[in-house]
C-alpha distance (Angstrom), angle and dihedral (degrees) to the residues before:
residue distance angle dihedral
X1 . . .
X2 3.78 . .
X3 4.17 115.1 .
X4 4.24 109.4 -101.3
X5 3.80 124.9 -138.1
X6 3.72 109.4 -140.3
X7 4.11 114.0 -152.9
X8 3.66 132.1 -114.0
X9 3.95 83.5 -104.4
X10 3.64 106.8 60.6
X11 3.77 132.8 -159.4
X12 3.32 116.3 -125.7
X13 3.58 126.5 -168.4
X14 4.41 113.7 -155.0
X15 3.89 116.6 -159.7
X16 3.97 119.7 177.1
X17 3.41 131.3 -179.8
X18 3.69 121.9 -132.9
X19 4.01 85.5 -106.4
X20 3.61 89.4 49.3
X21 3.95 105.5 42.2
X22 3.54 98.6 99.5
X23 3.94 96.8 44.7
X24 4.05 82.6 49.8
X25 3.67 98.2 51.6
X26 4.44 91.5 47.5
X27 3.63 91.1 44.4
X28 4.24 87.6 51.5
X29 3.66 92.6 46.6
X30 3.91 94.5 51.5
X31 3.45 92.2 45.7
X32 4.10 96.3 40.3
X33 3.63 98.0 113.6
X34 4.03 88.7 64.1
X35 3.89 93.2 36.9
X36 3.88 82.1 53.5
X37 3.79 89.7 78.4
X38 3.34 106.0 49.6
X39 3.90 133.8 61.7
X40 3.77 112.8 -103.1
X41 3.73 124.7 -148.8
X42 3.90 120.5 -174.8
X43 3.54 146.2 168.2
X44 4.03 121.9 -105.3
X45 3.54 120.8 -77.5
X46 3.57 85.2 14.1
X47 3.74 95.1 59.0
X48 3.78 91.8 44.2
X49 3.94 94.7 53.7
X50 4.25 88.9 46.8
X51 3.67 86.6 45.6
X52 4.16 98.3 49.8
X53 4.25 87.2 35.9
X54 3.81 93.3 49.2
X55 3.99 102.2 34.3
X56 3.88 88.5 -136.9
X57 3.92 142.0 113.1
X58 3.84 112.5 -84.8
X59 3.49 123.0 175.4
X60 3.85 108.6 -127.6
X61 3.59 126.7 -153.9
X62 4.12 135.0 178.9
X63 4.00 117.3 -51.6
X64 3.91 102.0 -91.1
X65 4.07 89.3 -103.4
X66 3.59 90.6 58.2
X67 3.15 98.0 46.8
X68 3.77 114.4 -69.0
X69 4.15 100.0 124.1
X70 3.83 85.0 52.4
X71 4.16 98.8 46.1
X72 4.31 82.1 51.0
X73 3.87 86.8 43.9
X74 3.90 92.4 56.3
X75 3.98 92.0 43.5
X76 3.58 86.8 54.5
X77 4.10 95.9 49.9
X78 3.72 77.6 46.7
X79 3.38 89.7 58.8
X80 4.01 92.8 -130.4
X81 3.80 97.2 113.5
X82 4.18 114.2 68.0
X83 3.77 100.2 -178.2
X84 3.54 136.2 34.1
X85 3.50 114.2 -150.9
X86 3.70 107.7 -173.3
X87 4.59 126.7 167.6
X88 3.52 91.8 -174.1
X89 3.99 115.1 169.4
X90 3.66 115.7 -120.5
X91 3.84 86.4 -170.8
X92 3.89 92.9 70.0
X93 3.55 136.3 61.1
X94 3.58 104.0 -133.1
X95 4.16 124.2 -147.3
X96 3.77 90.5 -130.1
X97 3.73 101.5 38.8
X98 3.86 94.0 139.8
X99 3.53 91.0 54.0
X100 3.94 80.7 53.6
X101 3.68 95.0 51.7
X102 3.78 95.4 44.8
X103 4.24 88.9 50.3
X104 3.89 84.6 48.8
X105 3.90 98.0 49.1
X106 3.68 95.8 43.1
X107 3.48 88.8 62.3
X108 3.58 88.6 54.3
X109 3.42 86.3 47.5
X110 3.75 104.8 53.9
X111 4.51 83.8 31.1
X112 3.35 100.7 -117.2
X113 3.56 128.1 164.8
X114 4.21 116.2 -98.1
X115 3.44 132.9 -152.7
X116 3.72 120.1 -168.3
X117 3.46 114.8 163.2
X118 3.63 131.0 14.6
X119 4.02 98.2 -89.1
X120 4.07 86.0 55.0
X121 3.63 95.9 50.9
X122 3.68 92.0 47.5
X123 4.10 96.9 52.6
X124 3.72 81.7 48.4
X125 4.11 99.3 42.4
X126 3.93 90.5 52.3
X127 3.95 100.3 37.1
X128 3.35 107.9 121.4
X129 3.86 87.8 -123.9
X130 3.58 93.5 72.0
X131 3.88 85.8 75.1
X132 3.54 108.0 51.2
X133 3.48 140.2 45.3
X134 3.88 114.8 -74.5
X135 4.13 132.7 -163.7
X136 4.30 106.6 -135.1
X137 4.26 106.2 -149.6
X138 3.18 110.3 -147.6
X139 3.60 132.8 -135.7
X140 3.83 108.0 -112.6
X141 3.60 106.4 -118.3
X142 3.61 95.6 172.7
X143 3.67 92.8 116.9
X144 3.90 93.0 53.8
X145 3.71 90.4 48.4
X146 3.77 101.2 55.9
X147 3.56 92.1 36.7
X148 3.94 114.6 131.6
X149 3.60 116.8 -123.4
């Protein structure tokens, strides 16, 4: 797999749990002024509460149960998401928790940065990375490609 240059402006995927919602949206609107430069993708409700909270364009996608974790998964193997921001509650069992898994372990996968919990997200938010352009190595998965089955 070749390396990947990330823009300036990233794209930035944000996932909350029910649990986690609320600690999601105040952690958005303190750091809206940085948000404010990159292009936010989120997941249903989630995406309508960030976009009413931070009075800006959000691109919404399913509710994670219907779908959601694995629309941001795709964009991700697509490579048109470049941070996963994710408050998932490790206190609940959640209905779609392979769906969770799989979002979590593509963006392993594809080496992505992840956020999950408020202290993550902000190292990540106010690295000076976030600002600039920034080359992705990929893991070599040449030996798991021409593997015989």
């Amino acid at each position: 797999m070749e390396n990947r240059t990330l823009l300036a402006r990233k794209r930035i995927a944000l996932v909350a749990h029910d649990n986690k919602k609320k600690e999601l949206i105040e952690w958005a609107e303190f750091n809206k002024a940085t948000l404010q430069k990159h292009q936010l993708f989120a997941t249903g409700t989630t995406g309508r509460l960030l976009e009413d909270t931070l009075d800006m364009h959000i691109t919404k996608l399913m509710s994670g149960p219907l779908g959601g974790d694995q629309q941001i998964g795709a964009l991700i193997s697509e490579g048109k998401i470049d941070v996963l921001i994710f408050f998932w509650d490790p206190m609940s069992a959640q209905p779609h928790d392979p769906d969770i898994k799989a979002l979590l372990r593509l963006g392993v996968v594809w080496n992505i940065p992840i956020a999950c919990d408020r202290t993550s997200a902000d190292f990540i938010l106010t690295s000076p990375l976030m600002n600039e352009p920034f080359e992705v190595i990929m893991p070599d998965y040449k030996s798991y490609l021409n593997r015989n089955v």
